[in-house]
C-alpha positions as CSV (number, residue, x, y, z in Angstrom):
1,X,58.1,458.4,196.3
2,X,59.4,456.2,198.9
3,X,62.9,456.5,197.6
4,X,63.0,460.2,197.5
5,X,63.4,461.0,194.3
6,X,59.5,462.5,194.3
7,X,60.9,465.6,196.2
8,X,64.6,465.7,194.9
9,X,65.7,464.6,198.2
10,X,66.9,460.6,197.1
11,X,70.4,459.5,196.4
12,X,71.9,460.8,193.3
13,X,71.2,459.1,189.7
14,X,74.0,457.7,187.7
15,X,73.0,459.7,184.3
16,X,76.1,457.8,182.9
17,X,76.7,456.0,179.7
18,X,76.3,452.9,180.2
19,X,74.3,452.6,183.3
20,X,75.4,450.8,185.7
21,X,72.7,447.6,184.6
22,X,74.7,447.9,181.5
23,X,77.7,446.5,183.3
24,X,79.2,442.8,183.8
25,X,76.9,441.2,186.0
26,X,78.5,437.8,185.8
27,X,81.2,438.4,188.5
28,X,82.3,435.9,190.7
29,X,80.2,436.9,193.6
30,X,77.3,437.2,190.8
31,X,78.3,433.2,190.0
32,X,78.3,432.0,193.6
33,X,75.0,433.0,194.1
34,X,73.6,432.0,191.1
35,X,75.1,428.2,192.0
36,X,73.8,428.3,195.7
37,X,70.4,429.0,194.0
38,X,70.5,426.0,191.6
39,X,71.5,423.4,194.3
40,X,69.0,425.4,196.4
41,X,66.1,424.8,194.1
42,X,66.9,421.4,192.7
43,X,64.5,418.8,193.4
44,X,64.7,414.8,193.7
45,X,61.3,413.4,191.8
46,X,62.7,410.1,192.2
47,X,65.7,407.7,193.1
48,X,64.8,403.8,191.9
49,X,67.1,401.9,192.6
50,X,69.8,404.4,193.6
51,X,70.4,405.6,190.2
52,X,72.3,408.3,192.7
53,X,74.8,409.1,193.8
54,X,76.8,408.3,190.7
55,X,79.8,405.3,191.7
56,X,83.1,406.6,192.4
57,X,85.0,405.2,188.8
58,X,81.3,404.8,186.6
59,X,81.3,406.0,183.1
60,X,79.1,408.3,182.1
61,X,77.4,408.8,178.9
62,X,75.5,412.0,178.3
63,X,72.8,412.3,176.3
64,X,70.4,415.0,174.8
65,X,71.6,418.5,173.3
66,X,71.0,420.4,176.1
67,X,73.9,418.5,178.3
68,X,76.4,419.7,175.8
69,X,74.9,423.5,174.3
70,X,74.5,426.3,176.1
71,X,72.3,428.3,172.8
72,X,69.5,426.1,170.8
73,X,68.3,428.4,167.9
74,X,65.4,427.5,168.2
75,X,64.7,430.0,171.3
76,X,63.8,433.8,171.0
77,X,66.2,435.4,173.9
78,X,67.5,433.2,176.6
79,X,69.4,430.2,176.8
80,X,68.9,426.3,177.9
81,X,69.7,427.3,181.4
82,X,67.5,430.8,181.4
83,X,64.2,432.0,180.8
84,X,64.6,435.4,178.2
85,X,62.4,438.1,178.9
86,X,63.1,440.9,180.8
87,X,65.0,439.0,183.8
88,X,67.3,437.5,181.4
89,X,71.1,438.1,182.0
90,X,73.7,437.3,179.6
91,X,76.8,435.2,179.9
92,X,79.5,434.6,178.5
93,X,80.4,431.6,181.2
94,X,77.8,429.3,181.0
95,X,78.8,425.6,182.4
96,X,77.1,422.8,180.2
97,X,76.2,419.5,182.3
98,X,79.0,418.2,180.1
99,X,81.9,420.6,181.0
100,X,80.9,420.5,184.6
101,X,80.6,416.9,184.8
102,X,84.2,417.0,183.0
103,X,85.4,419.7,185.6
104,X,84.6,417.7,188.3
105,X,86.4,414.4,187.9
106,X,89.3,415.6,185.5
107,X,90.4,414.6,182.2
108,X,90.4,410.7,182.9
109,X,86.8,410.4,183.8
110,X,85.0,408.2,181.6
111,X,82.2,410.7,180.5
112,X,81.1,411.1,177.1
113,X,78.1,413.1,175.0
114,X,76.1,412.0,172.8
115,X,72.3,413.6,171.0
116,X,70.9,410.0,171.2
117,X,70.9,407.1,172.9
118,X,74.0,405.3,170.3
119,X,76.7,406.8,172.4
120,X,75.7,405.2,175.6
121,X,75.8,401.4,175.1
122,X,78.9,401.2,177.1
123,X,78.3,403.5,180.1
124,X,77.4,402.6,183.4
125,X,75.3,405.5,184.3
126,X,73.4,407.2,181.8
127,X,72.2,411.0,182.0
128,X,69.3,412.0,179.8
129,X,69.2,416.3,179.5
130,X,65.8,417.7,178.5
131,X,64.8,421.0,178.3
132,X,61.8,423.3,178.5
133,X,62.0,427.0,177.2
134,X,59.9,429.7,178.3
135,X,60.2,433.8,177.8
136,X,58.0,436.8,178.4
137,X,55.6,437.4,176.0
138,X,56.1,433.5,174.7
139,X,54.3,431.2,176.4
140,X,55.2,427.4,176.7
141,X,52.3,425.5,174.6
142,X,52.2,422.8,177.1
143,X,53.8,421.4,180.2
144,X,55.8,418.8,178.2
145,X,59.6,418.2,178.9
146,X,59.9,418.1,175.0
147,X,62.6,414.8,174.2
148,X,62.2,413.4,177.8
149,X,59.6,410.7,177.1
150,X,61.3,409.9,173.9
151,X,64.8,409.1,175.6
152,X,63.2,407.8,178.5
153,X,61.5,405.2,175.9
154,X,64.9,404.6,174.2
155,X,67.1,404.1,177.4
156,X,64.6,401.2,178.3
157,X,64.4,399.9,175.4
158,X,67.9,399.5,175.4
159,X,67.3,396.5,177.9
160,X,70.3,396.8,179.8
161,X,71.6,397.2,183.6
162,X,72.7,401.0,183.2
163,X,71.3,403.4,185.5
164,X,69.1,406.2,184.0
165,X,69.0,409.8,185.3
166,X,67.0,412.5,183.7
167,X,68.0,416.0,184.0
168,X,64.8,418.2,183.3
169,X,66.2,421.7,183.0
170,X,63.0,423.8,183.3
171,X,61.5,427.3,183.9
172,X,58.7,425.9,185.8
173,X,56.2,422.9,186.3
174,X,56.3,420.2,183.7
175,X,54.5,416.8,183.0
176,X,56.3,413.6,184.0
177,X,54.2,411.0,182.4
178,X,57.9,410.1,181.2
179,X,59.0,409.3,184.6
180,X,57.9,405.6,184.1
181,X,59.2,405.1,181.0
């Protein structure tokens, strides 16, 4: 009603095929805001022993699928850096922690990926990606960063001086019983 349309007196509809929600909505613009949000929203749960920033020269070991794929099969619509449902957009320029890391400090960085903790005895800094899934209509079973207390428990185990950093990638609140670890 408040649009007009009750009383034929709102803008004209697009009766067109495709509509216009149809179209590309990963523009550049589209992008730009999308990475203001993310920096926007991101949160510090803790620093010991400034794990961050990351040294100028460090090498950096990745760890945990979601720092190097964009899909895991295991999710309905969405991907490991959106929710699916009915606010879900597509992409077909999704940046993994991996190829942004990568983009940022060129070919020469030292910064390697591995799914476990064997491809980060060397590094200086390592980065531990975990990931929560949620959708409409699919509700999480629990508020566990499924893999983070695992990787947690394996990066200290590995008894060395390295740095640790988790990356939770999350569509909401989540339990940090891992943060300890």
């Amino acid at each position: 009603y408040a649009a007009g349309q009750f009383h034929g007196r709102g803008p004209a509809i697009d009766w067109s095929w495709p509509p216009p929600f149809y179209h590309d909505s990963t523009t550049d613009e589209h992008r730009e805001t999308a990475k203001r949000v993310i920096i926007e929203s991101s949160v510090l749960l803790k620093n010991s022993g400034s794990a961050l920033p990351v040294p100028e020269g460090a090498k950096i070991a990745l760890v945990g699928r979601p720092c190097h794929d964009e899909k895991d099969p295991a999710y309905g619509q969405g991907s490991m850096y959106s929710a699916g449902g009915s606010g879900f957009v597509a992409t077909r320029r999704a940046i993994t922690p991996l190829d942004g890391l990568r983009k940022l400090l060129g070919d020469d960085a030292a910064v390697t990926w591995s799914l476990d903790m064997s491809g980060a005895q060397d590094a200086d800094v390592v980065v531990l990606c975990a990931a929560a899934h949620d959708e409409e209509g699919k509700d999480r079973k629990s508020l566990e960063l499924p893999g983070a207390k695992d990787m947690a428990k394996a990066a200290r185990a590995a008894g060395s001086d390295q740095k640790v950093v988790m990356l939770a990638i999350t569509p909401g609140a989540v339990e940090t019983d891992w943060i300890d670890d």
